[in-house]
N, C-alpha and C positions, 0 to 999 in steps of 0.2 A: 504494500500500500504506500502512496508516497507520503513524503512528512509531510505534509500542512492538511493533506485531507485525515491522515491519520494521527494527527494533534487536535483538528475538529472533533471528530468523532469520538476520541475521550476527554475531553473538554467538554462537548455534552453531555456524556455520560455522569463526569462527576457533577454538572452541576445541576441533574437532577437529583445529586444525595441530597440527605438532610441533615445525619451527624456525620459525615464525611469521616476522617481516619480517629478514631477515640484516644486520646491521651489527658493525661493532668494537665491543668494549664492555670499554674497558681504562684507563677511571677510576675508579680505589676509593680510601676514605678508608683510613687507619689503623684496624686492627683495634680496636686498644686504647683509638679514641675513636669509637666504632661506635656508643654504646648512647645515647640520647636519652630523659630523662623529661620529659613534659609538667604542667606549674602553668598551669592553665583559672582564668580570671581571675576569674568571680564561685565558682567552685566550692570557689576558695581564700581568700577573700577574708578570711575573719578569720582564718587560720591560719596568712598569712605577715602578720598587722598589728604583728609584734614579730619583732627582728632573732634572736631566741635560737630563737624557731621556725625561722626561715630558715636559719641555721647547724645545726639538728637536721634537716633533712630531707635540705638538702645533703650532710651524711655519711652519712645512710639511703642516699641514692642512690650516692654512691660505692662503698660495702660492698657493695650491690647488684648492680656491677657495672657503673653508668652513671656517664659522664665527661662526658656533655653533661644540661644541662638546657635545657629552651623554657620563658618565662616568660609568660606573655601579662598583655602592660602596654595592648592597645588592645581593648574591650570589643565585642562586638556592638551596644552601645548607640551607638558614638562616643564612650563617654567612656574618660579615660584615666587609668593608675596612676600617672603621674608630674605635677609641673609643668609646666602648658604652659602658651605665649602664645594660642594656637592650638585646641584643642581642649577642653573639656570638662573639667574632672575628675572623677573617682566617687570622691567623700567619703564614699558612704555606700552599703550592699549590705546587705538584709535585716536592718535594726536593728542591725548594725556599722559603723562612723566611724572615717574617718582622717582626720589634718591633713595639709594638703594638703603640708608640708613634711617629709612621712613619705618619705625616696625607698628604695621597696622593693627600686627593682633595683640601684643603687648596691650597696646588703646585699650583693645576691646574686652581685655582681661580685668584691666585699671579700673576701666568703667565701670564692664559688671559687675564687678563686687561694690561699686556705689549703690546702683539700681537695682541688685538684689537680682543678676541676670547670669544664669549658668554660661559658660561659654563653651563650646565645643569646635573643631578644626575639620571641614571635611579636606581630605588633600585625592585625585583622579590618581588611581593608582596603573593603572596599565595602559593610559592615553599616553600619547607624544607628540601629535602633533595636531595643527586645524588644519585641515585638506582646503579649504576654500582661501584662506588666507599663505598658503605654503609656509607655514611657520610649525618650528616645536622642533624636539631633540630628534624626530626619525627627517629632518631635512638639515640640520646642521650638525650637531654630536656624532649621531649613532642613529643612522639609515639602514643600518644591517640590522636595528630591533625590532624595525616594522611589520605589521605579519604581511603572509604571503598570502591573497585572496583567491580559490578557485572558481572562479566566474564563467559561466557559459563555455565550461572545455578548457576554459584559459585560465593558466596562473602569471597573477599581478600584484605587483607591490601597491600596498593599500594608499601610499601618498599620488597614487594615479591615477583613483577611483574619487574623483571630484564632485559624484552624486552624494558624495558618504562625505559629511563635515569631519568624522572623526579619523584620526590618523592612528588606529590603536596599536601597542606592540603584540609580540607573541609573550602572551605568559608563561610559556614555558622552559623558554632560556632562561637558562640559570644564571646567566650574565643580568639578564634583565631585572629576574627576581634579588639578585644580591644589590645591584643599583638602587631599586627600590625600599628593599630595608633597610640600606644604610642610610635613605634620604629620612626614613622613619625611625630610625635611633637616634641621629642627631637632630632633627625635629622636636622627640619626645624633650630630648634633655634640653634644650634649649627652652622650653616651654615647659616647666614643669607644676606652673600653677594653673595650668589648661585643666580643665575639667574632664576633657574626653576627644576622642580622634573620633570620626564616621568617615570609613572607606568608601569614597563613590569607584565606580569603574574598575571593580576587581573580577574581571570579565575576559570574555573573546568578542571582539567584533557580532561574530555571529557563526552560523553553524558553515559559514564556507569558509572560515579563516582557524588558525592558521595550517599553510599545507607547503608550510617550505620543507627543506631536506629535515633538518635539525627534527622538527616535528614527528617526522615518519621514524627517526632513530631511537626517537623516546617512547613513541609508541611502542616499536618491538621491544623495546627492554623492559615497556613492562608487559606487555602481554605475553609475550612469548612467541608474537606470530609476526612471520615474515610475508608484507603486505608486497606484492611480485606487481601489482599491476593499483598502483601510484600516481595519481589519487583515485581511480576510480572503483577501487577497493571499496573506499571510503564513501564516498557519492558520486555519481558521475552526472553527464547529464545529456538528454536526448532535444534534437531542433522538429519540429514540429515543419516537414515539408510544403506542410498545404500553409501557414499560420507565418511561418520565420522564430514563432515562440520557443524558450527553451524551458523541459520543464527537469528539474533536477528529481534523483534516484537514488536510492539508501542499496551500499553495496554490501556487500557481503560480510564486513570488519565493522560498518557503523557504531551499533550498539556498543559493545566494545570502544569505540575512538570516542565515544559520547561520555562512556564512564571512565575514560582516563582525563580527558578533559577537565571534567567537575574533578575529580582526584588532583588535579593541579591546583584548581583553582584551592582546593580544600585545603591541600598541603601547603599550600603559602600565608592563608589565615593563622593557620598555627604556627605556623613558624611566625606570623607579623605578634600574632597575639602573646606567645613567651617572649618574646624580646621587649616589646611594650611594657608588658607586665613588669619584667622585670628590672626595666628603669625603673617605672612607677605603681606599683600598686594597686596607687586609686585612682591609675586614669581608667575609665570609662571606653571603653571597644564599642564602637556601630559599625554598621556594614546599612547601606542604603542599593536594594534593587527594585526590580518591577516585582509585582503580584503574580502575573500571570503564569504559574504554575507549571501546568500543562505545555507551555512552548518554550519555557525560560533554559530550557534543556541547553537549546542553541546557542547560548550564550555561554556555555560553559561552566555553567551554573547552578547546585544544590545548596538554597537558602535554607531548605527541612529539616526537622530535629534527624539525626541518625535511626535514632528510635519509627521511623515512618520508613516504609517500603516500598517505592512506590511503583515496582514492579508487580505488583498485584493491581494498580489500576492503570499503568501506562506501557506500550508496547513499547517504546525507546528506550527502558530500563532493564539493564541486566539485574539478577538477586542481588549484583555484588555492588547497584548503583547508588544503595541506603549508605555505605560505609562513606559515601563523600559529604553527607551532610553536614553544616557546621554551625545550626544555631545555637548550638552548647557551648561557641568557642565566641560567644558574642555577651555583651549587656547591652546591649542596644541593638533593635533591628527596626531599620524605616524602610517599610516597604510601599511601591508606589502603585497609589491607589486611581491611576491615570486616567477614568473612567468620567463621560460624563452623565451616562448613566446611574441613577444614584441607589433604586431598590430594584429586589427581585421581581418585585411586581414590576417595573418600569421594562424591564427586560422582556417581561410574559407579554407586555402591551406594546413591545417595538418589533415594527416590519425593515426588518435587511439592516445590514449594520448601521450602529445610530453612533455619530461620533468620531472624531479622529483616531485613528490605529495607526500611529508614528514611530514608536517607540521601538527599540531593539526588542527582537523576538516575538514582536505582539503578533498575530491570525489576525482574519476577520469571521470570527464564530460569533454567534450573537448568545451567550451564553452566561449564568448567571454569575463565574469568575469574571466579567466583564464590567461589573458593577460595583461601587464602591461596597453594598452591602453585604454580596455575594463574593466579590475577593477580600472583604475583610473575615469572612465567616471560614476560609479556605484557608488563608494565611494563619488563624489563631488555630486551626485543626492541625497543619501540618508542622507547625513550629511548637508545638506541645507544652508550650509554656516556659521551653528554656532561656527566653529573652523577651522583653516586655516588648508587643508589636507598637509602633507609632507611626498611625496610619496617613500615608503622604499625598496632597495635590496640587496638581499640577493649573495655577490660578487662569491660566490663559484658555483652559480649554473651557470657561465658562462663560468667556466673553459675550457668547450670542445670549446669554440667559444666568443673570450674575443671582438668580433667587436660584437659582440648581446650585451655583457653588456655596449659599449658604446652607441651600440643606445638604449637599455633600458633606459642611463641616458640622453638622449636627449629626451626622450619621457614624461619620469617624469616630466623636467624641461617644458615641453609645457602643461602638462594636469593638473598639481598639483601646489600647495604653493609652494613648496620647493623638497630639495630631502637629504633620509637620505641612510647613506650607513653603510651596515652592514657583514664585522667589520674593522676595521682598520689593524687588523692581515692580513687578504688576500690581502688588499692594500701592504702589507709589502713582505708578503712572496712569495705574483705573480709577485711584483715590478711592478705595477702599477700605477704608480703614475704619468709619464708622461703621459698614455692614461685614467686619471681621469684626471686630470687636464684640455688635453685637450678639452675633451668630455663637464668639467663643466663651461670652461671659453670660450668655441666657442659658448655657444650655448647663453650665454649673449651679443654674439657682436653685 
């Protein structure tokens, strides 16, 4: 069966469950420090370039109703908003400039402990560059870490694929991964009154990256099997004569290459998560991805408690694809609730997909994981309670109907730990701030 019609099909299946996969689920954060605003790094970039902006937004958010903010200091570029020995700086973002001895998040540290406001760091862990801009570490550093994209027959370096803004690496070099922890060990220490780190982008591109050589040599060594016929072992993909369409094929190895994958991705949380830990303690681990369960496979990606199996409800899982789970290796998990669909019933009542499906990995199923209240109801099933959920949206996708994003954020606040909102820009520039507020301090009363 091909993937995407065979990710429908159980995609609909699970979501006509009702208790979906049974586990305890009895870790929650404190109410009163539930709510998370997200500062997207180039989106903010001249408007936190002065400490008196950072202290004015910081109390925006408080009044608001949010005690946590995410700052993001490490760019999809690779470059980053603090001093480093190590990686890159971004001096400079659409004809605005800072001195590199500008340290924003220090501010934002100073501050919050004024305003009584958590601070947390997210930093894009296996991004390197912005494809539309030609900037980031895989066009000037290290262009050999970019992954290798299999595209319609064709293998292509991902900074050549210009429909795709993201330039991501290959997670699976080891050169790549030891860059990135040491960008995050001396991060930690540098920062050690930060409250918490959230991982955005600990990921693959998608299920056709990566498929360079290095890739296929990590495969055999763990599998055991010698893939002779590279990549199409793996997927291939057939042109549709009559049409010119291509439509791609799950080879022989798939399953397999699907659970080594999430195995990478596993392996490097743990290893991010002991060395964190063991600078500091009490910092705080998030990991931030999509919801969408059923296709997030492609991404490279097991957000699930271990303890869930989810080859008993998905045909892309080997028995052995529970062992790459990692919400046990988290305190923090924000998952994105990218939906503008907001209940199950909303779903029963919509003809043909209703909404944007942008997002890495997403289908177009019209399915009750599609909905804030049906992927938040999937998400608290499969993450079994090993990390408090803090259910995340995305503010732009309400634009055409700003009363759905408040009741998205009334719905959040009933099914999930917390609720994050993504970005502070669209709070600013829809001026919304009175119908956030109210939406997140009525629904506490």
């Amino acid at each position: 069966m091909p993937i995407v019609k065979r990710a429908i099909l159980f995609g609909m299946l699970l979501s006509l469950s009702v208790s979906f996969f049974s586990c305890n689920d009895g870790r929650t954060i404190d109410e009163a420090n539930s709510n998370f605003m997200w500062f997207d790094c180039e989106a903010n970039y001249e408007r936190l370039s002065t400490p008196d902006s950072i202290m004015y937004y910081l109390q925006k958010c408080k009044d608001a109703g949010f005690d946590n903010v995410v700052v993001d200091v490490k760019s999809i570029m690779g470059e980053v908003l603090y001093d480093s020995d190590i990686a890159p700086y971004m001096g400079e973002w659409e004809g605005w400039y800072r001195n590199q001895d500008y340290d924003m998040l220090s501010y934002f540290i100073d501050y919050g402990k004024e305003v009584g406001v958590k601070v947390y760091a997210s930093l894009n862990i296996f991004a390197g560059g912005h494809n539309w801009y030609d900037r980031g570490i895989i066009y000037r550093q290290h262009p050999e870490w970019q992954s290798i994209v299999y595209d319609k027959g064709k293998l292509i370096p991902i900074s050549e694929i210009k429909s795709n803004y993201n330039g991501m690496l290959n997670p699976a070099n080891p050169e790549v991964q030891e860059y990135q922890l040491s960008i995050l060990e001396e991060f930690a220490r540098k920062y050690m009154d930060l409250d918490g780190i959230i991982f955005d982008r600990v990921r693959y591109d998608g299920i056709t990256s990566d498929f360079s050589g290095l890739s296929k040599e990590l495969f055999e060594e763990y599998s055991g099997i010698e893939v002779e016929n590279f990549p199409d072992d793996i997927i291939s993909w057939e042109k549709n004569a009559r049409t010119g369409e291509y439509a791609m094929k799950e080879g022989p190895h798939f399953k397999k290459w699907v659970e080594w994958r999430a195995s990478v991705i596993r392996n490097f949380i743990e290893k991010a998560h002991v060395l964190l830990k063991g600078i500091n303690p009490d910092l705080e681990i998030g990991d931030y991805t999509g919801a969408w369960y059923p296709t997030y496979y492609q991404l490279g990606v097991n957000w699930a408690s271990s303890s869930y199996d989810p080859s008993a409800d998905y045909g892309w899982a080997t028995p052995e694809y529970k062992n790459t789970g990692y919400a046990e290796l988290l305190d923090i998990y924000m998952t994105g609730l990218y939906y503008t669909l907001v209940t199950k019933d909303e779903v029963d009542a919509a003809n043909g997909v209703v909404g944007p499906r942008t997002e890495a990995g997403m289908d177009n199923s019209l399915t009750y994981c599609y909905s804030v209240e049906g992927g938040a109801e999937l998400v608290r099933s499969l993450t079994c309670g090993a990390a408090p959920v803090i259910g995340s949206l995305y503010v732009e996708q309400y634009k055409e109907d700003w009363t759905g994003f408040s009741r998205a954020i009334r719905q959040v606040l009933e099914d999930t730990d917390g609720l994050m909102i993504f970005d502070i820009v669209h709070i600013i520039n829809h001026g919304l701030w009175d119908e956030l507020t109210e939406a997140v301090n009525g629904n506490r009363e």
